[in-house]
N, CA, C and O atoms as a CHARMM CRD file, in Angstrom:
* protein
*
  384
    1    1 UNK  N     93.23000  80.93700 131.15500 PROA 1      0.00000
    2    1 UNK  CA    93.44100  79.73300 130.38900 PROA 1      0.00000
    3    1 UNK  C     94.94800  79.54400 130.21300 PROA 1      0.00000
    4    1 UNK  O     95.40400  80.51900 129.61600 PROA 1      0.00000
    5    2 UNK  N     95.90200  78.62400 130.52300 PROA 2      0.00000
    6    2 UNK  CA    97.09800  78.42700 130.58100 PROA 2      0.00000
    7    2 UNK  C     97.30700  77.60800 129.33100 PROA 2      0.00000
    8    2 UNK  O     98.41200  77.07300 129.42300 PROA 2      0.00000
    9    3 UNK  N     96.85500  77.36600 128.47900 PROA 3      0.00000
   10    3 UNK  CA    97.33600  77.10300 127.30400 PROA 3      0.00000
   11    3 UNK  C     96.19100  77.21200 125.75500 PROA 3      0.00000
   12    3 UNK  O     96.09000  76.41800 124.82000 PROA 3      0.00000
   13    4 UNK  N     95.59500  78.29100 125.96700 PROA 4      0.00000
   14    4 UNK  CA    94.43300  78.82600 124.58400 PROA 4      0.00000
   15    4 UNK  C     94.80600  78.26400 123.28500 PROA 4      0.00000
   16    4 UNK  O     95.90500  77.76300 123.52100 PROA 4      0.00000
   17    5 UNK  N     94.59300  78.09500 122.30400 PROA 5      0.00000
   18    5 UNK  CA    94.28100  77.97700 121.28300 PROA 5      0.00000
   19    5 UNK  C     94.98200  79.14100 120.23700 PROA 5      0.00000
   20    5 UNK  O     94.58900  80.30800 120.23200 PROA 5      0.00000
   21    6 UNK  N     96.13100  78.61800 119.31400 PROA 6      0.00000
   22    6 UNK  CA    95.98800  80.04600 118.60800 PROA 6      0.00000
   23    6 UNK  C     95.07000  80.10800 117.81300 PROA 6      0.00000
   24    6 UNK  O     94.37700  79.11200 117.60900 PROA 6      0.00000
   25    7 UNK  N     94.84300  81.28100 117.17700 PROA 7      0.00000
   26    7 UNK  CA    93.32500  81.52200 116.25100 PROA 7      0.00000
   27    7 UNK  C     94.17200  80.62300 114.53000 PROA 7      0.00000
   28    7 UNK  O     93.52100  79.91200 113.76400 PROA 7      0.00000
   29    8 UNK  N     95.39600  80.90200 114.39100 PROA 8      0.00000
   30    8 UNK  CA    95.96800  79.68700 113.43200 PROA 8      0.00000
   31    8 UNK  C     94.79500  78.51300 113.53900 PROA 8      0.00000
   32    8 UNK  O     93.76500  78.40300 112.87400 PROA 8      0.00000
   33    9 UNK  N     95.27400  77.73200 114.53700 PROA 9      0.00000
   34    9 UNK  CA    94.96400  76.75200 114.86700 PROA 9      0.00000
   35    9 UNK  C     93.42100  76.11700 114.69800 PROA 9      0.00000
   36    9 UNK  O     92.98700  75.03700 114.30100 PROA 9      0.00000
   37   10 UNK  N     92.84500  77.30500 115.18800 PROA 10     0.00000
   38   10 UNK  CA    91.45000  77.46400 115.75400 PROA 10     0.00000
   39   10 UNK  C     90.47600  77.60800 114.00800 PROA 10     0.00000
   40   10 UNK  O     89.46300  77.10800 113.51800 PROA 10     0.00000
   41   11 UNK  N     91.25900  78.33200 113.70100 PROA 11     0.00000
   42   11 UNK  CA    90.52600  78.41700 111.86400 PROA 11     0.00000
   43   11 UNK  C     90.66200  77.06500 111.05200 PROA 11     0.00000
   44   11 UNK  O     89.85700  76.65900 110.21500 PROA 11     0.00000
   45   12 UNK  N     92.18000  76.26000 111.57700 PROA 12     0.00000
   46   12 UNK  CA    92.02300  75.02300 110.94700 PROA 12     0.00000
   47   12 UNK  C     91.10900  74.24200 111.09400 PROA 12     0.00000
   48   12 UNK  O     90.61300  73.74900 110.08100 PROA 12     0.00000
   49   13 UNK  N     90.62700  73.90500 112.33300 PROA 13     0.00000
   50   13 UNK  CA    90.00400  72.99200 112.87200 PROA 13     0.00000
   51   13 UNK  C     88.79400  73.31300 112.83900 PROA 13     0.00000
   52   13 UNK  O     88.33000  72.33100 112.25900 PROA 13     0.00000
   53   14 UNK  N     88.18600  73.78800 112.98400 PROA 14     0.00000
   54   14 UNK  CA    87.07500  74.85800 113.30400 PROA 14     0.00000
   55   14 UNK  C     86.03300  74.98800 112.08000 PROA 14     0.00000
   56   14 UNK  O     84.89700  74.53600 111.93900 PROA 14     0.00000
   57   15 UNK  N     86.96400  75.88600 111.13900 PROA 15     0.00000
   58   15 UNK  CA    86.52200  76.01000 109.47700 PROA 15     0.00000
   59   15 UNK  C     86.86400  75.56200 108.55000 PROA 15     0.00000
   60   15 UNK  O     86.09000  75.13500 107.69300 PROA 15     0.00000
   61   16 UNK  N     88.25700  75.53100 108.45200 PROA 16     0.00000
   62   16 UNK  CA    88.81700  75.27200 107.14400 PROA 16     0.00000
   63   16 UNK  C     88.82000  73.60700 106.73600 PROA 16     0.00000
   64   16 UNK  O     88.38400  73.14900 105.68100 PROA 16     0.00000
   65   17 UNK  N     89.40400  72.86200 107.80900 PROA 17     0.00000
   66   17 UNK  CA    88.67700  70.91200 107.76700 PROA 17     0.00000
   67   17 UNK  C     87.53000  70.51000 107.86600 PROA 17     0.00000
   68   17 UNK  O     87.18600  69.52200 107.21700 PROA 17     0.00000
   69   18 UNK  N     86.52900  71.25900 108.81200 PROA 18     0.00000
   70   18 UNK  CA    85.37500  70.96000 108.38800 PROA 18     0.00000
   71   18 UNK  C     84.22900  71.23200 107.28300 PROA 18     0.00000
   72   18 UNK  O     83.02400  70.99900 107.18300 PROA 18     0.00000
   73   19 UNK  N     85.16200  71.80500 106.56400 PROA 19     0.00000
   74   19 UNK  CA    84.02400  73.12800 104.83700 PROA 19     0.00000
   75   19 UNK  C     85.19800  72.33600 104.18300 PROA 19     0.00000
   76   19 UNK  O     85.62700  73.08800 103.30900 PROA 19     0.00000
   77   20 UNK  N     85.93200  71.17200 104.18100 PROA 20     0.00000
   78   20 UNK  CA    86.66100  70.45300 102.71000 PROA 20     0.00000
   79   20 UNK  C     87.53200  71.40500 102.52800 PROA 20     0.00000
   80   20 UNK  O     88.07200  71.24000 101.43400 PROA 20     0.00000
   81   21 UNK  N     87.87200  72.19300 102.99800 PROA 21     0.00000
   82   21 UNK  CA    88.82200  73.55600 101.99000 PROA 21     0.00000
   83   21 UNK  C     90.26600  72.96000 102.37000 PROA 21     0.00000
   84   21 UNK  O     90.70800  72.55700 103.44600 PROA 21     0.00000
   85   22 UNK  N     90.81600  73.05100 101.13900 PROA 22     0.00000
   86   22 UNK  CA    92.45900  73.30500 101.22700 PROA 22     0.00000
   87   22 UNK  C     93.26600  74.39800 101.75000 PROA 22     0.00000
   88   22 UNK  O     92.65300  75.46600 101.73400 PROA 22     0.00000
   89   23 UNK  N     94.44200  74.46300 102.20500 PROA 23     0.00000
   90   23 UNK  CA    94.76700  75.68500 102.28400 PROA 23     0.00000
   91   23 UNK  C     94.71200  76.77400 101.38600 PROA 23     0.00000
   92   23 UNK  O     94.22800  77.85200 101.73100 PROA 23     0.00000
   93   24 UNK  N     95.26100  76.53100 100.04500 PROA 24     0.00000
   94   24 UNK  CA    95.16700  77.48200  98.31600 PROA 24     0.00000
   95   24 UNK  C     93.46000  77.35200  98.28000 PROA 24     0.00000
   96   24 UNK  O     93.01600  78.27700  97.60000 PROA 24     0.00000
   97   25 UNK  N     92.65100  76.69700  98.67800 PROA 25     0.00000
   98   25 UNK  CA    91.21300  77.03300  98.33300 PROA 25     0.00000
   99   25 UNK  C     90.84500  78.23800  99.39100 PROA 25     0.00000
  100   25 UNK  O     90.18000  79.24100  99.13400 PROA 25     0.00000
  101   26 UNK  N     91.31700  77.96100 100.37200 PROA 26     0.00000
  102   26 UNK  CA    90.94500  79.03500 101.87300 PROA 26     0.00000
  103   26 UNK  C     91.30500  79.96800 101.61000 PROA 26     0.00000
  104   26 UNK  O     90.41800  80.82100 101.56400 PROA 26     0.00000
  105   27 UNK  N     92.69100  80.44800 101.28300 PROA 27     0.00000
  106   27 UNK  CA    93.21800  81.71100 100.80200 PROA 27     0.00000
  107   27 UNK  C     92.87100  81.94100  99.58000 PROA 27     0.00000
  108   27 UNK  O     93.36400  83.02800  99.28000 PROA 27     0.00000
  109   28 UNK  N     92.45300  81.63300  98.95300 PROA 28     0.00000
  110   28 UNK  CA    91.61300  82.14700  97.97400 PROA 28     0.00000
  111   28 UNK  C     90.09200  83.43800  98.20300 PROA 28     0.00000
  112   28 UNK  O     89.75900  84.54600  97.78300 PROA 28     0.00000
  113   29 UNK  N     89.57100  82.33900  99.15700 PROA 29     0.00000
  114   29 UNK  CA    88.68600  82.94000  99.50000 PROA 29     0.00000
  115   29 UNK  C     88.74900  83.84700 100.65900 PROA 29     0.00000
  116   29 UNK  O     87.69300  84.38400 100.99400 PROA 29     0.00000
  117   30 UNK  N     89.86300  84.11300 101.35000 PROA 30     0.00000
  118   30 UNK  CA    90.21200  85.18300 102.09900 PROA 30     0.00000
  119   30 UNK  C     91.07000  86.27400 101.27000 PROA 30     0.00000
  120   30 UNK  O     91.10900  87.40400 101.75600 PROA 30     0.00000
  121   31 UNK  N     91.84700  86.00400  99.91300 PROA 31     0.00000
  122   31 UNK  CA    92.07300  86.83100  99.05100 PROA 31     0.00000
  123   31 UNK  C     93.72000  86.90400  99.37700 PROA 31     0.00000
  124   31 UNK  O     94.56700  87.41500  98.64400 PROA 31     0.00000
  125   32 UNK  N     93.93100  86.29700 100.58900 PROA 32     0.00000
  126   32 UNK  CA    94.99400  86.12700 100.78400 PROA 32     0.00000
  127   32 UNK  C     96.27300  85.15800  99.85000 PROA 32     0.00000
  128   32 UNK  O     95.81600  84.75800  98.77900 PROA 32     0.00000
  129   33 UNK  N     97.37600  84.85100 100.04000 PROA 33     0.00000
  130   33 UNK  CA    98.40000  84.01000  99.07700 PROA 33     0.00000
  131   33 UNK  C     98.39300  82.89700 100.34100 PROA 33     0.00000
  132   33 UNK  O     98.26400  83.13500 101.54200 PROA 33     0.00000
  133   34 UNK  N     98.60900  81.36600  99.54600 PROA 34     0.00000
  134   34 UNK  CA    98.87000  80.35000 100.41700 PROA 34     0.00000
  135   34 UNK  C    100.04600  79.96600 101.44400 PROA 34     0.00000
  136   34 UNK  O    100.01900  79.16500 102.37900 PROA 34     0.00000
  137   35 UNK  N    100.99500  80.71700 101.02100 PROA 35     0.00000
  138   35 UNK  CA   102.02700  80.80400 101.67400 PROA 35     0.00000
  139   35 UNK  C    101.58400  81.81200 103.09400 PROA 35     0.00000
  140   35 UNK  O    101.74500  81.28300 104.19400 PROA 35     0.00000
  141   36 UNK  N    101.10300  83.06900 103.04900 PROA 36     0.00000
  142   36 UNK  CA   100.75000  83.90600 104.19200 PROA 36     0.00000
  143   36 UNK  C     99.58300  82.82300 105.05800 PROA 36     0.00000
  144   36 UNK  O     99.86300  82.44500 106.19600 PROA 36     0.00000
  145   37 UNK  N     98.40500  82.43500 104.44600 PROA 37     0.00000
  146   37 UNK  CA    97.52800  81.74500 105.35200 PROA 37     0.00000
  147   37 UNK  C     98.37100  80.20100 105.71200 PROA 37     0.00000
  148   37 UNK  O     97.53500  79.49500 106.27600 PROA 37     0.00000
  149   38 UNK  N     99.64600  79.47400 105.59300 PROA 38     0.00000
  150   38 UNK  CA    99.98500  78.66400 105.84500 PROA 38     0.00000
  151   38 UNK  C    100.75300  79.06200 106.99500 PROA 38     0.00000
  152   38 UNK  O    100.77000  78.42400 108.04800 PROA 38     0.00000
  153   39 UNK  N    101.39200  80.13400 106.77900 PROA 39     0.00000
  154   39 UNK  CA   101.96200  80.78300 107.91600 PROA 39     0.00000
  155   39 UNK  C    101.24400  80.82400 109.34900 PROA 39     0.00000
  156   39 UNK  O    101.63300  80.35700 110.41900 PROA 39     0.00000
  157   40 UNK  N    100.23800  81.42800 109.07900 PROA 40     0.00000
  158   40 UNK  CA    99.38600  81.89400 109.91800 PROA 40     0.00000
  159   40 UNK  C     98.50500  80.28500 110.43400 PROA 40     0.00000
  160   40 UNK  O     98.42600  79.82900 111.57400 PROA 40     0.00000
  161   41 UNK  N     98.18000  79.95400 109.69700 PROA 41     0.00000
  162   41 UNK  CA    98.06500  78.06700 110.55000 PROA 41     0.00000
  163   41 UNK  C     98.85800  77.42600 110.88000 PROA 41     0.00000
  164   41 UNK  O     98.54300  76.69200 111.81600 PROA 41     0.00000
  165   42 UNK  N     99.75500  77.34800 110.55400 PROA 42     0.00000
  166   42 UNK  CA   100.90100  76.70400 111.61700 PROA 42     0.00000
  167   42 UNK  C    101.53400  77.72500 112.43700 PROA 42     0.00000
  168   42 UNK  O    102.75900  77.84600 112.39200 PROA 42     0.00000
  169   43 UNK  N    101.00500  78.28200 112.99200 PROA 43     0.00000
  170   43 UNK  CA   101.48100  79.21300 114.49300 PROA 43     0.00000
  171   43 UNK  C    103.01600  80.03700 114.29900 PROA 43     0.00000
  172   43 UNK  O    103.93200  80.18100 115.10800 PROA 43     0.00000
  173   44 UNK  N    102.91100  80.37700 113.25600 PROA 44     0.00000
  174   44 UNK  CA   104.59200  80.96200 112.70100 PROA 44     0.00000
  175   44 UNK  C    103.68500  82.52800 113.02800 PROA 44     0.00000
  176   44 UNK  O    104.41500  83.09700 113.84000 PROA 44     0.00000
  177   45 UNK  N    102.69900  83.26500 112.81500 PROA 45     0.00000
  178   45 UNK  CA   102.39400  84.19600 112.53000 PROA 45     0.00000
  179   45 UNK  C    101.57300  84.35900 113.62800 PROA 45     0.00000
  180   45 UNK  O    101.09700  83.40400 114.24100 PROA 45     0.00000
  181   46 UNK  N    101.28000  86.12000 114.05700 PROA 46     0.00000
  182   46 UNK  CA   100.16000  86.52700 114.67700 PROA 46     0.00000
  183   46 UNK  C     98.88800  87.21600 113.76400 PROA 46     0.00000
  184   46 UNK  O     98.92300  87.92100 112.75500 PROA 46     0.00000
  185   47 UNK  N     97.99000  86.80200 114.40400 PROA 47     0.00000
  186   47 UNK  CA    96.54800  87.31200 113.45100 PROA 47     0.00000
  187   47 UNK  C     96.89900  89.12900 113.60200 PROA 47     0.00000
  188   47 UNK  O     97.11800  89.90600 114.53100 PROA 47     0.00000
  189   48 UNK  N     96.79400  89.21200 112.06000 PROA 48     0.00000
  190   48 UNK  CA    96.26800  91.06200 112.26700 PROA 48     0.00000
  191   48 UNK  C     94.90700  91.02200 112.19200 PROA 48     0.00000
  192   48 UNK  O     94.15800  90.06800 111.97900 PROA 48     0.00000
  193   49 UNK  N     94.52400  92.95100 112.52700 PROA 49     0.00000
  194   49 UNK  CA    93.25800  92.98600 112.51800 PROA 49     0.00000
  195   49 UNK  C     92.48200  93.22600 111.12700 PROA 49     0.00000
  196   49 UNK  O     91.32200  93.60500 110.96500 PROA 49     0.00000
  197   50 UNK  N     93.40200  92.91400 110.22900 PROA 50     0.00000
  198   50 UNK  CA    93.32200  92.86500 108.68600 PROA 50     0.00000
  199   50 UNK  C     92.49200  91.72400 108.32700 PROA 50     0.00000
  200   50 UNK  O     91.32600  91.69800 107.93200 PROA 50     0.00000
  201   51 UNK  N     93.79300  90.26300 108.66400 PROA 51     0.00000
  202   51 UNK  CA    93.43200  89.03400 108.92600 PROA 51     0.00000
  203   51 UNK  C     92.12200  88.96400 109.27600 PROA 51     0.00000
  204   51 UNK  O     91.13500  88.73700 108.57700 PROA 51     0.00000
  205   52 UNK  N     92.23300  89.19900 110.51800 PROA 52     0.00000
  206   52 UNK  CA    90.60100  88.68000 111.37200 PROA 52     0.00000
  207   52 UNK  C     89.36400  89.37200 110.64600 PROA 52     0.00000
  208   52 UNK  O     88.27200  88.82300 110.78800 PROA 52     0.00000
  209   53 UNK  N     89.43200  90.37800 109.98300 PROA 53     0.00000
  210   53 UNK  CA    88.16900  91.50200 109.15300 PROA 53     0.00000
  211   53 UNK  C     88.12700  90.31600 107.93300 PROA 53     0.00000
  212   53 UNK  O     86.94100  90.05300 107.73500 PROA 53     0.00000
  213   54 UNK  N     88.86700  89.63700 107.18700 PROA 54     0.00000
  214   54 UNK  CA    88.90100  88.98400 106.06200 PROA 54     0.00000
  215   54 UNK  C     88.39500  87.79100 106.47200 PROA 54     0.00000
  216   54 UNK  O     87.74600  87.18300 105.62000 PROA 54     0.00000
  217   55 UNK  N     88.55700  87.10600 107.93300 PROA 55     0.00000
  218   55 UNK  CA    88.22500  85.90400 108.19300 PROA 55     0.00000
  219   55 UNK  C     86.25600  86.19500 108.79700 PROA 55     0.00000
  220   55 UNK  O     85.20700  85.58600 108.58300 PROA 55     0.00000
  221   56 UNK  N     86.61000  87.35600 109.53900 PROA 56     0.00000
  222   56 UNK  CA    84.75000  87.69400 109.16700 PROA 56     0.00000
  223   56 UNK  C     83.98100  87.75400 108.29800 PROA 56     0.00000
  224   56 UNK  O     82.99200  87.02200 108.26400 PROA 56     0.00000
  225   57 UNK  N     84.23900  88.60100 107.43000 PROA 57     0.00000
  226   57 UNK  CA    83.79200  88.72700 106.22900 PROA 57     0.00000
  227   57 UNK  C     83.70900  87.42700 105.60600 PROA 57     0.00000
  228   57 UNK  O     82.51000  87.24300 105.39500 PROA 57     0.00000
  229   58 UNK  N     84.42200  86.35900 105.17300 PROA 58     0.00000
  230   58 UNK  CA    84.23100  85.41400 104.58500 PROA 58     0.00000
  231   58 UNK  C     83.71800  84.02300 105.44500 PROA 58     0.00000
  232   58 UNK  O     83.07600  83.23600 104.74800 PROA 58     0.00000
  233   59 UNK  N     83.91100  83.64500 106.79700 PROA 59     0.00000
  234   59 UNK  CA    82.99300  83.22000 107.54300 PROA 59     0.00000
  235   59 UNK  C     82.45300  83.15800 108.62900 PROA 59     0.00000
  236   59 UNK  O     82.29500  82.18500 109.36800 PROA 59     0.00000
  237   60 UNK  N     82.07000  84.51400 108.78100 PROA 60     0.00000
  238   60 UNK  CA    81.04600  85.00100 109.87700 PROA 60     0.00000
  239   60 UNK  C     81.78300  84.97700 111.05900 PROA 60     0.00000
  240   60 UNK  O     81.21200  85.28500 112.10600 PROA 60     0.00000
  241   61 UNK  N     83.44800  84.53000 111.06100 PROA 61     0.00000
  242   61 UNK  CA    83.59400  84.45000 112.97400 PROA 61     0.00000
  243   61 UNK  C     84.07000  85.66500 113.23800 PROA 61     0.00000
  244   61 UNK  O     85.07400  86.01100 112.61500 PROA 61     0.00000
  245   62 UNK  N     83.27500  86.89700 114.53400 PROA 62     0.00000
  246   62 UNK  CA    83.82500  88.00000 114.85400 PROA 62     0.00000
  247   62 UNK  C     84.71900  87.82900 114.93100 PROA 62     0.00000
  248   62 UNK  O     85.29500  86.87000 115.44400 PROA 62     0.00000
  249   63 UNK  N     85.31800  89.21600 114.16500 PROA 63     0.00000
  250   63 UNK  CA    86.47100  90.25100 114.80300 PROA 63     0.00000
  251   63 UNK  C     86.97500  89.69700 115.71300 PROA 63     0.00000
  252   63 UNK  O     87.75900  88.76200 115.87400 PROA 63     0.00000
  253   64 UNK  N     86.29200  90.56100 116.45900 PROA 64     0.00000
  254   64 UNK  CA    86.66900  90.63900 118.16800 PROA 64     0.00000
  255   64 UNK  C     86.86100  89.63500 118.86100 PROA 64     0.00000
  256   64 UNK  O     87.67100  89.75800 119.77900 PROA 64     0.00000
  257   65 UNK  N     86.02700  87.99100 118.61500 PROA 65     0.00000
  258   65 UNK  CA    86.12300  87.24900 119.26000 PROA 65     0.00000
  259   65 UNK  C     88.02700  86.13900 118.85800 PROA 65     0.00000
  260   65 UNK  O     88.78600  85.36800 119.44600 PROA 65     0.00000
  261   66 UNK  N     87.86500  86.93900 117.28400 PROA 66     0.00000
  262   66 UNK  CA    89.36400  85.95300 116.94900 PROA 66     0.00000
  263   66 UNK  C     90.34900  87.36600 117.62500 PROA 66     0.00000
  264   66 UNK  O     91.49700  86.99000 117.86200 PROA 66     0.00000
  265   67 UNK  N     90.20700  88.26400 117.82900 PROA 67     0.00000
  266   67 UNK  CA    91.39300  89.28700 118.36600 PROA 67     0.00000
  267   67 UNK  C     91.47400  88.43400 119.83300 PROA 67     0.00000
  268   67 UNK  O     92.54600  88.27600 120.41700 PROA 67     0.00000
  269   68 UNK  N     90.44800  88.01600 120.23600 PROA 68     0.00000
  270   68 UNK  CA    90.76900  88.17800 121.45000 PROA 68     0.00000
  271   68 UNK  C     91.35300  86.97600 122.10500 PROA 68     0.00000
  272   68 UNK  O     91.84800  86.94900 123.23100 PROA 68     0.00000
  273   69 UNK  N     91.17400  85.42900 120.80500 PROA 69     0.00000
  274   69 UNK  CA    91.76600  84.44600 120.64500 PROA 69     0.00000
  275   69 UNK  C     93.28600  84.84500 120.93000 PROA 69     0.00000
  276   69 UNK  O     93.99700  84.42400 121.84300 PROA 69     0.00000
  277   70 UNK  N     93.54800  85.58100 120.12300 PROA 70     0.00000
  278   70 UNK  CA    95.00400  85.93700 120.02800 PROA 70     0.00000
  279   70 UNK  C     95.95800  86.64200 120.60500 PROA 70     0.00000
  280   70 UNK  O     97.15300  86.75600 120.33300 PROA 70     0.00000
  281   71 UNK  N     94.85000  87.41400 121.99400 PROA 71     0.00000
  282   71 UNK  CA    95.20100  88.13200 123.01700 PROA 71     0.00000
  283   71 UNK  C     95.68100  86.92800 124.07400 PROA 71     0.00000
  284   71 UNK  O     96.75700  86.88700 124.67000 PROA 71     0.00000
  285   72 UNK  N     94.91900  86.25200 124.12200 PROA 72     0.00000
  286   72 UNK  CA    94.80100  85.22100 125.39400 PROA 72     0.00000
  287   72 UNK  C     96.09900  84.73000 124.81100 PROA 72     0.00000
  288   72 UNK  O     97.05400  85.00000 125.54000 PROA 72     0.00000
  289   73 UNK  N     96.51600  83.86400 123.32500 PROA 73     0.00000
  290   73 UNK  CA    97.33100  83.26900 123.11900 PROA 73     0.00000
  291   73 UNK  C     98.48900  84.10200 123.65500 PROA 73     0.00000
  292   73 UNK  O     99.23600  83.46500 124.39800 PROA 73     0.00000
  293   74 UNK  N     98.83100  85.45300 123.44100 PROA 74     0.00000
  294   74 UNK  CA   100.05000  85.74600 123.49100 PROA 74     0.00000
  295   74 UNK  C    100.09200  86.13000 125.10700 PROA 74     0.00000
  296   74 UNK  O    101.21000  86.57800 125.36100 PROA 74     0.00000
  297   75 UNK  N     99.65000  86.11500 125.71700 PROA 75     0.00000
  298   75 UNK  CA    99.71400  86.34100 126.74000 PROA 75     0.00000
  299   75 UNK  C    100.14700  85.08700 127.68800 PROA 75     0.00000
  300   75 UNK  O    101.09100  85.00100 128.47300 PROA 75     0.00000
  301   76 UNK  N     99.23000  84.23500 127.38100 PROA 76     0.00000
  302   76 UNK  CA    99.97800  82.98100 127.73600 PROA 76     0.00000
  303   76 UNK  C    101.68300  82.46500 127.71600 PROA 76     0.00000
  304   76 UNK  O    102.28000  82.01500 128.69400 PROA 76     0.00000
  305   77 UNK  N    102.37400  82.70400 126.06300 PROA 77     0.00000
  306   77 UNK  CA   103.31900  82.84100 125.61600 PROA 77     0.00000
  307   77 UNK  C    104.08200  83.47100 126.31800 PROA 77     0.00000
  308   77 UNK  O    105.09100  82.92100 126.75800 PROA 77     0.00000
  309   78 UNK  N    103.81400  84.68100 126.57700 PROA 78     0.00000
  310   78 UNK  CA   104.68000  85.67200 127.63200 PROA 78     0.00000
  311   78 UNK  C    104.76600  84.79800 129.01000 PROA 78     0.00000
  312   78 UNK  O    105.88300  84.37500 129.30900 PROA 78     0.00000
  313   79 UNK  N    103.66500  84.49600 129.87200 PROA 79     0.00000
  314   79 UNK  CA   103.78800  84.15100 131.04900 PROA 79     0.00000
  315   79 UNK  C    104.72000  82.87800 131.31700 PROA 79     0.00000
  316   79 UNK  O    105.33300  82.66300 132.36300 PROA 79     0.00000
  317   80 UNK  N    104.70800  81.92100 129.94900 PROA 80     0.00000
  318   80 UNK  CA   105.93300  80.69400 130.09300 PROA 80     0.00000
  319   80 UNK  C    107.16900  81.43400 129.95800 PROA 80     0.00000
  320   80 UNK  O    108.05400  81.04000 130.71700 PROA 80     0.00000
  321   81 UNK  N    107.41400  82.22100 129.33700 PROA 81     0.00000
  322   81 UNK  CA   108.87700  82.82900 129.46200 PROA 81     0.00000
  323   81 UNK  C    109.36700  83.89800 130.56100 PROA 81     0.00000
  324   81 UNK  O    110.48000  84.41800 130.62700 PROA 81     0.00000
  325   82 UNK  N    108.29400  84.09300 131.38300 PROA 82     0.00000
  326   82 UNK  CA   108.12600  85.40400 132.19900 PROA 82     0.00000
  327   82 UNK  C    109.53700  84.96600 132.91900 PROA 82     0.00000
  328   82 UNK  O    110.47200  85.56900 132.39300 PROA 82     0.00000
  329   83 UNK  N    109.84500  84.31600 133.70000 PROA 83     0.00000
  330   83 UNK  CA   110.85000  83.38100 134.04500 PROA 83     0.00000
  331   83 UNK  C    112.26700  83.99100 133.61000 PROA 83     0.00000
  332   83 UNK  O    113.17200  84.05900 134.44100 PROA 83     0.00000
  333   84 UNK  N    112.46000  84.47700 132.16800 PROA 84     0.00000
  334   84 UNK  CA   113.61900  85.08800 131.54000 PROA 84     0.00000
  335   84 UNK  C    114.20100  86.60900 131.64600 PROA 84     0.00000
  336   84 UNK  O    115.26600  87.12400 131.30500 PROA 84     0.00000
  337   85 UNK  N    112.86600  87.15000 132.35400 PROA 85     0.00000
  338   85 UNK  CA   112.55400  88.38800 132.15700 PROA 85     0.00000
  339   85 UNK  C    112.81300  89.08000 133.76000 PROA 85     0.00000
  340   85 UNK  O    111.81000  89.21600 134.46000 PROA 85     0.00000
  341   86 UNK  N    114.12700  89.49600 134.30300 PROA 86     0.00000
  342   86 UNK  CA   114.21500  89.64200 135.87500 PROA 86     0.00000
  343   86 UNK  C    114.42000  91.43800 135.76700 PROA 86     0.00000
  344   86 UNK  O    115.22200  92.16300 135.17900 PROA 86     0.00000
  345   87 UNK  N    113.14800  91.69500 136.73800 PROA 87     0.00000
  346   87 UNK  CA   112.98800  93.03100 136.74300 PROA 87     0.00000
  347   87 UNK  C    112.66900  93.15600 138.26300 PROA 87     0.00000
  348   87 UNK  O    111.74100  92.63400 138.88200 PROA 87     0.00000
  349   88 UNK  N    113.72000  94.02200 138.74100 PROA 88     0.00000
  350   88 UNK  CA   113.27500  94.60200 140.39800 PROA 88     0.00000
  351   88 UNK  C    111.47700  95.03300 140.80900 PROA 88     0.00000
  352   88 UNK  O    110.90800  95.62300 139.89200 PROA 88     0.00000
  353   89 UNK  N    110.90900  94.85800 141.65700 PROA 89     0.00000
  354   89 UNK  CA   109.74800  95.55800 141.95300 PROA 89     0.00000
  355   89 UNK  C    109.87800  97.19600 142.16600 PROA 89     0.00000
  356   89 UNK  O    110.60600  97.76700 142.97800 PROA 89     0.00000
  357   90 UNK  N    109.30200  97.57400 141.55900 PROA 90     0.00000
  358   90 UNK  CA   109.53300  99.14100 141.82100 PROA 90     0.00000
  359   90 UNK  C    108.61000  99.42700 143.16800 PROA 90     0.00000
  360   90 UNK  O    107.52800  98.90700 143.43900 PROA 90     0.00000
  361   91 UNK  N    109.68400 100.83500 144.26800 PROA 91     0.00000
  362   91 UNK  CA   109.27200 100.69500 145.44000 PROA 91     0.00000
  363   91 UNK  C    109.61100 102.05400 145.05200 PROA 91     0.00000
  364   91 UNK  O    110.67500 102.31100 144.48900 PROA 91     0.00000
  365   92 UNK  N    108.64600 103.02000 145.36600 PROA 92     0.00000
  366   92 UNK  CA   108.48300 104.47100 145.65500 PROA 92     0.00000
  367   92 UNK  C    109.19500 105.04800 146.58300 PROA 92     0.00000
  368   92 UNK  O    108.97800 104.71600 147.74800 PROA 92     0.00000
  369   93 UNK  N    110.25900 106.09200 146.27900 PROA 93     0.00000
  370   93 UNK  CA   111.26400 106.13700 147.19600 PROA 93     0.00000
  371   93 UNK  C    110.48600 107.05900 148.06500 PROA 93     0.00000
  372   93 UNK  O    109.49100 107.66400 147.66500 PROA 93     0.00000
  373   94 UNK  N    111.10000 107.16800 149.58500 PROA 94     0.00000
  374   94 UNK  CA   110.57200 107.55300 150.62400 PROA 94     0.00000
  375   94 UNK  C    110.84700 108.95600 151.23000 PROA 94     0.00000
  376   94 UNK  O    111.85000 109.27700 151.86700 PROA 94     0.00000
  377   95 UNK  N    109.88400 109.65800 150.95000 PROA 95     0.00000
  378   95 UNK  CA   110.92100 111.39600 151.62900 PROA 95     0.00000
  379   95 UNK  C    110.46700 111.61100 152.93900 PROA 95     0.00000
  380   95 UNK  O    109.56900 111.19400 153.67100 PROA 95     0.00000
  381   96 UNK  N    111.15000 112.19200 152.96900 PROA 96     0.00000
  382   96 UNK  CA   111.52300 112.69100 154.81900 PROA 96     0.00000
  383   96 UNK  C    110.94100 114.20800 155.05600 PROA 96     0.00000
  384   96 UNK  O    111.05700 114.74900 156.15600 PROA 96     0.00000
């Protein structure tokens, strides 16, 4: 997928606009402060696996399936900048 979804993103849209919740109502109920879950929806932040256990627990979306939201995202991220990043191919030197 060349441009995924961050799980930020994906909780806004997903849960938090469609259940009426505010941000200070959402973090509430993730136990979290509004400032950290604002972070974390506007794409300033990466999900921990803290995060994602709190976002299960309070509405049912696996773990695993938001870790892995956030795998794809950063990976993506990397591959637009890969470009910056100039590293020789490593070639196994040859003995005689």
């Amino acid at each position: 997928m060349e441009n995924p979804p961050h799980p930020g993103e994906f909780l806004q849209t997903e849960v938090i606009a469609p259940n009426g919740l505010s941000v200070t109502e959402a973090a509430a109920v993730l136990g979290i402060t509004r400032g950290t879950l604002s972070t974390f929806l506007n794409m300033r932040s990466t999900l921990s696996t803290g995060m994602a256990l709190r976002i299960e627990k309070a509405f049912g979306i696996r773990m695993d399936s938001l870790m892995r939201m956030q795998n794809c995202f950063d990976i993506a991220e990397a591959r637009k900048r890969a470009g910056e990043i100039t590293i020789p191919r490593y070639t196994a030197a040859k003995t005689t």
